[in-house]
N, C-alpha and C positions, 0 to 999 in steps of 0.2 A: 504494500500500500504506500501511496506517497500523495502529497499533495502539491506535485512538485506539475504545474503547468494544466491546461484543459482538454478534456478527453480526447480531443479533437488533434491536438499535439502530440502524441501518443502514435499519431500514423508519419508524422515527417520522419525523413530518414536520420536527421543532424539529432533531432533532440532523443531519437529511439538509439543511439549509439551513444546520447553524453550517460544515461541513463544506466546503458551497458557497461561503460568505464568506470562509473560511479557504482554499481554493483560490487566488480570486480576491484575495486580501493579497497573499498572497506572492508571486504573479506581479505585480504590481504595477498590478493590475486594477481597474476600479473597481468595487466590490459590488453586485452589483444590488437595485435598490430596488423593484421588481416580483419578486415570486417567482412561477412558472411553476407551483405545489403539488406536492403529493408524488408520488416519481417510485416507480414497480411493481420496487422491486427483489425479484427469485425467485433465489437464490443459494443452494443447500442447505449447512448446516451443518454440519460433520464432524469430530469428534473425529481428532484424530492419535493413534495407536498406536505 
């Protein structure tokens, strides 16, 4: 979970790899220097009421 940008953001490819980097920081990962490109997220959006 993150509250890091809006769901809509979540599909470009630049913020879906800073995301990926920032995953693999904090676990204490090495970053991958190959990126695999943009991955088909389908997650429908939904306003809370």
């Amino acid at each position: 979970m993150t509250t890091l940008g809006h769901p809509e953001d979540f599909r470009v490819e630049s913020f879906q790899r800073l995301v990926i980097n920032a995953i693999h920081a904090e676990l204490g990962l090495k970053v991958p220097k190959k990126w695999k490109g943009k991955m088909d997220i389908q997650v429908p959006y939904r306003v809370a009421k």
